[in-house]
N, C-alpha and C positions, 0 to 999 in steps of 0.2 A: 491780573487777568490770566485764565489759564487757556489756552485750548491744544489740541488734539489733532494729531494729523497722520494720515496712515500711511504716507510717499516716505522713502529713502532718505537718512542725512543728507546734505552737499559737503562732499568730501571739500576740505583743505584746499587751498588754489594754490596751481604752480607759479612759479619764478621764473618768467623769460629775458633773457641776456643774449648777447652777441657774444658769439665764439670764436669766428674769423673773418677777417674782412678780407675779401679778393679785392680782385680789379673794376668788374661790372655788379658784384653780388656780394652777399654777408648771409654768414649760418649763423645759423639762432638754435639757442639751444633751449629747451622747455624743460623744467624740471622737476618731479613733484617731491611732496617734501617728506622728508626721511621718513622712512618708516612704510611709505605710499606708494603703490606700485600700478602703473596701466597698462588697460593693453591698448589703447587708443589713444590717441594724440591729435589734438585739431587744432591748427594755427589759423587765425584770423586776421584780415586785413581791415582794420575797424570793426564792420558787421558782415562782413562777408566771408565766409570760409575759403580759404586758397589752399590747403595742403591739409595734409593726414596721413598720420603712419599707424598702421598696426605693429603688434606684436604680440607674437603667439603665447608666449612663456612670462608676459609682462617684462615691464622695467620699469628704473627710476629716472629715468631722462632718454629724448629722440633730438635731432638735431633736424631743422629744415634747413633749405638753403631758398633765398629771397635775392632779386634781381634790384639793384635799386638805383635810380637816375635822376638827375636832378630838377626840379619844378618849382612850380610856383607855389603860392602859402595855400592856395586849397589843397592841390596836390601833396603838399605835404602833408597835410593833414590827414589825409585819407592813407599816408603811409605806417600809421601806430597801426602797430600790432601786439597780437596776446595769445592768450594757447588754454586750454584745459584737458582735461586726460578724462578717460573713463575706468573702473576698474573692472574685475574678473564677476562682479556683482551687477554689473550691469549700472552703476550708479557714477555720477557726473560731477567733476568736481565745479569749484565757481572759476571766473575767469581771472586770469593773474593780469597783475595790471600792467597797462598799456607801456607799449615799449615803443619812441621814438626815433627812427634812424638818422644821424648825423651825415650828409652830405659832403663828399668834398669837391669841390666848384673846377672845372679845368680851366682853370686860367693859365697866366702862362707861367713854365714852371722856371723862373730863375733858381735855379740854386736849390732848387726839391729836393724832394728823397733819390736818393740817387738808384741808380739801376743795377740788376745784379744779373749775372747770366743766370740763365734754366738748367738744373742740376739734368742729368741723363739716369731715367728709370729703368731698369732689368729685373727680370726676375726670372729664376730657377722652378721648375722648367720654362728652356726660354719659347716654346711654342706658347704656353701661358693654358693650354689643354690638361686638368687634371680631373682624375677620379677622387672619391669619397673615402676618407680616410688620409688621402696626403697629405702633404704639407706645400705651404710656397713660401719664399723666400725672396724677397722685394732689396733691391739693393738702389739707393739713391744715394749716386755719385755727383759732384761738385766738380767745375772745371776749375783750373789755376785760377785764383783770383788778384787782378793785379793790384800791385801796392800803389796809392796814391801818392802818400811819402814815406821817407824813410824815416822819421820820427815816432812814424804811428804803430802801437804798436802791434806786435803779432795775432794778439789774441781778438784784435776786431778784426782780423781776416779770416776769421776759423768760424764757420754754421756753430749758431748756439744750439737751435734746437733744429730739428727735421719731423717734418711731418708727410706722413701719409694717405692721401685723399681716396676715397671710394664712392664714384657715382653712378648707382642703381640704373639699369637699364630702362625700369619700366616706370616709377614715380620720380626719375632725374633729381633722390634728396642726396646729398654728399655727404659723407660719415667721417669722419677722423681718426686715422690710427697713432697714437702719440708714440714715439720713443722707447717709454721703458717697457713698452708691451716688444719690444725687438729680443731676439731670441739669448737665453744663458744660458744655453746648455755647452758650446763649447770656449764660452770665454765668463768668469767671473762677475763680467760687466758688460754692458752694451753695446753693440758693436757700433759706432757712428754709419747712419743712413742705411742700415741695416734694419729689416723687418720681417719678422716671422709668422706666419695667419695661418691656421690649419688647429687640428686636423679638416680638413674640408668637409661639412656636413650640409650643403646646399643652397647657402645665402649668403655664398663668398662671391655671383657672378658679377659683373658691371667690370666699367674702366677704371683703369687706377691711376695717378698721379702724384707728384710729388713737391714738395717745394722746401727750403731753407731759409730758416730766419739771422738775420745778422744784428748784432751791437751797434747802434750809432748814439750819437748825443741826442735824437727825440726817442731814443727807443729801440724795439725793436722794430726789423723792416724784412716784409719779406723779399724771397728771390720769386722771378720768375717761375711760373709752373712749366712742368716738369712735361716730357711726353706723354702720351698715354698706354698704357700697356692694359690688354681686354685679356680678363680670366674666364674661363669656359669648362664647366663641368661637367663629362659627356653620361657618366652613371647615375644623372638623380632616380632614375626611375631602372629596375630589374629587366633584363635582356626578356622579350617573349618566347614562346618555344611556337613553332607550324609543326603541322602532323597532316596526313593525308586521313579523313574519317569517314565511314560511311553511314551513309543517316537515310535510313526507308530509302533502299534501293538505290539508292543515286550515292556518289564521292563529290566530299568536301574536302578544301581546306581548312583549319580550324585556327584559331591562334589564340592563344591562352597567355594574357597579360597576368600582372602581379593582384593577387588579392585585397591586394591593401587601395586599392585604386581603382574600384567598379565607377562603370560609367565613360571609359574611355573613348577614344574615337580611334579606330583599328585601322590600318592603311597596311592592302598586299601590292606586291613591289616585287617587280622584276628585277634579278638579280643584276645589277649596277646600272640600274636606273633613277633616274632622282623622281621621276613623276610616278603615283601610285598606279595601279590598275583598276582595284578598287576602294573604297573608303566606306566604314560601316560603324553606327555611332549607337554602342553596347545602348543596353540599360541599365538603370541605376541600380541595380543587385545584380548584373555578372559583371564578370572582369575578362571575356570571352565573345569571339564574332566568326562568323562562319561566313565562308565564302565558296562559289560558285568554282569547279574548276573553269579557268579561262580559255576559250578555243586557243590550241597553240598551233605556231605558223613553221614550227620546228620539232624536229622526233624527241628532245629531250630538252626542257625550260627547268631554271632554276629561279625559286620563288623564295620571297621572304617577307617577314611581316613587322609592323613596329604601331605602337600604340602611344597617345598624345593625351595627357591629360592638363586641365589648368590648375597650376597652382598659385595662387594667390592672383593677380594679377599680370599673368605670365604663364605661356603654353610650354610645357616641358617636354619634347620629345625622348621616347626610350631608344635603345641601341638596336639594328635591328639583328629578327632571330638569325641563325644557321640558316645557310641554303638548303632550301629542299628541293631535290630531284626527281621534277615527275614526267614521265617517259608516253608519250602520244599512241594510243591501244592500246598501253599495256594495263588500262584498268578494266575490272570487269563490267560487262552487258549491265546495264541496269534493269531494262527490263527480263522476268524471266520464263524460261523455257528449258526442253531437255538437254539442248547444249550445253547449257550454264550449272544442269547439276555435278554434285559433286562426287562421282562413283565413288574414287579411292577413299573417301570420307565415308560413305555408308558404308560399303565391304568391309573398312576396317571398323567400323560403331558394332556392325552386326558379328563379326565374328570373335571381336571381344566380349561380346554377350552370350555367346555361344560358350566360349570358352570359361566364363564367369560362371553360367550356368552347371556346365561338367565338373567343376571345383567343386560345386555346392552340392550337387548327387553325392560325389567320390566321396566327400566328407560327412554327409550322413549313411551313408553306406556301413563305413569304417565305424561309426561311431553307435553305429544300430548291430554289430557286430561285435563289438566288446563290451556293450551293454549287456549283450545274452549270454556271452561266455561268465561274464560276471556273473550273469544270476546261477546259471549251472553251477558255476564250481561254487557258492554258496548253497546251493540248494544239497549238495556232496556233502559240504563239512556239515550241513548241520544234522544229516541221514548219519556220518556217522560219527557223529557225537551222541546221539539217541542208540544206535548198535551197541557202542560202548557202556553207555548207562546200563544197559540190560542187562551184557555181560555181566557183568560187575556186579548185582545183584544176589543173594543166595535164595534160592525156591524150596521153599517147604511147604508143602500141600496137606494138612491135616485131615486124615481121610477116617475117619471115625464110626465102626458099623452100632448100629443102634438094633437092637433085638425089637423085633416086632411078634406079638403070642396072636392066633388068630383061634377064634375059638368057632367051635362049629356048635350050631345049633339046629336041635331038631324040630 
């Protein structure tokens, strides 16, 4: 039996797995399969969608992070979950199958996994404030860890691995940064609890965290998480410029945000003020807002401008511009009249016109003057060049008398 159908393949389905297990929560990680790239991501809680990531550039796998707590067998039931991706074609893959979370019960803990202290996170710069193009440098440190016996030996005292946590401010998914992503530019190899992220290009912001894994006989065990240390990008968006403009008669402020980001919301700001003055919300083709000068209650106010656009799900404020200093009278009358004209501007328009004028006489003057002399002194050479011809000639006049007989008749 043949038939026909004019909808999209269903891409491949992805492979969902556990990546780490916390204390209250487990990341999942969604994958699609080699070759397959999305830019969307959707994790399901049975039939229900709970989470979703984009990604602008695609990839082959996102990581959610899922809360999970112990219940009953419905409850459980209702905790499979699954994932499918979309691609840059707009087409959907099928759903990868169900993945079931395993539970661990608090009962009482004789003799458990035993406890580790919370490594201490830092990082370079330590305000944790950088611009675009930097770099940062995450150091996760380990306190003394004490020996239980002296039998045991050393190498179960030492973090096997360290890992690096990052959770997004605005969709709370937690990301993982592994180990050998730590920086080798000035050691060979890795530095232990050392991590290098950068250059910074804009989706480094959220909290960051840490924790260490240890060797024991079930395994590996994590440590304690780590502090949190918050990174903060203050350059995503280009500095605006203010300018004082006049537009039919009346002065504005003007402030002219980055082209690349029409549509912004424009906020003027008294200089070391946190609350705007006013607030003006572009349109979708400028990237520019004009404001009113404000009655000032002072001979000289310094103003400034900054513009807010949303990127992704998250408002990004720009830096604000230079103060501008604008002085109370000292702009011109809007309305006008003779006081307002501008003498020294006409007298000077008119008599550089005057003077433009005189240049252009004197020049054909000059030029109506050696045009004639030219013709004269050609009209010389060629009289005597013709004098000379003449000269120069020999005249012979053949004058020859002819006898004439006249006869008279009677």
């Amino acid at each position: 039996r043949l038939s026909a159908s004019t909808s999209s393949p269903i891409l491949p389905a992805p492979k969902l797995d556990i990546n780490l297990r916390l204390k209250d929560s487990v990341v999942l990680v969604c994958r699609a399969p080699e070759g397959h790239h999305g830019v969307l991501f959707m994790l399901y809680r049975l039939t229900e969608n709970v989470d979703s990531q984009e990604l602008q550039s695609g990839g082959e796998e996102v990581q959610f992070t899922v809360r999970v707590k112990e219940g009953d067998s419905v409850q459980r039931e209702r905790e499979l979950f699954c994932c499918l991706y979309k691609d840059q074609d707009g087409r959907y893959s099928a759903f990868s199958p169900y993945l079931q979370l395993e539970y661990q019960k608090d009962a009482a803990p004789t003799r458990s996994i035993p406890s580790f202290p919370p490594p201490v996170l830092s990082v370079k710069p330590s305000t944790g404030v950088v611009k675009h193009g930097e770099m940062l440098s995450f150091s996760c440190s380990v306190p003394t860890l004490p020996s239980r016996s002296r039998s045991q030996s050393s190498y179960n005292n030492k973090p096997v691995t360290f890992l690096l946590l990052r959770t997004a401010e605005q969709i709370g998914a937690t990301s993982i940064i592994l180990q050998p992503q730590a920086s080798q530019v000035s050691n060979p190899e890795p530095q232990p609890g050392v991590f290098t992220v950068g250059p910074v290009r804009g989706g480094e912001e959220g909290g960051y965290t840490c924790l260490y894994q240890m060797t024991k006989k079930r395994g590996l065990v994590n440590s304690t998480v780590s502090n949190m240390v918050q990174i903060t990008i203050t350059d995503v968006l280009p500095a605006p410029t203010l300018v004082l403009q006049q537009q039919t008669d009346v002065w504005h402020l003007l402030c002219t945000g980055s082209p690349a980001y029409p549509g912004s919301v424009f906020s003027l700001y008294l200089a070391d003020n946190e609350l705007p003055v006013a607030t003006h919300h572009a349109t979708l083709i400028h990237h520019q807002a004009t404001f009113p000068v404000p009655v000032q209650d002072t001979p000289v106010a310094l103003y400034q401008c900054q513009y807010s656009v949303l990127l992704g799900r998250k408002w990004s404020n720009s830096e604000r511009s230079l103060p501008l200093a604008v002085t109370r009278g000292s702009l011109p009358p809007s309305s006008p009249d003779l006081s307002g004209v501008d003498w020294p501007l006409i007298l000077g328009s008119f008599s550089s016109a005057v003077l433009f004028l005189c240049s252009v006489a004197l020049v054909v003057v000059v030029a109506h003057r050696k045009v004639k002399a030219a013709a004269e002194e050609k009209k010389k050479r060629q009289e005597a060049q013709f004098w000379t011809q003449v000269h120069a000639k020999d005249h012979v006049v053949d004058l020859t008398l002819m006898r004439t007989s006249v006869t008279s008749q009677v």
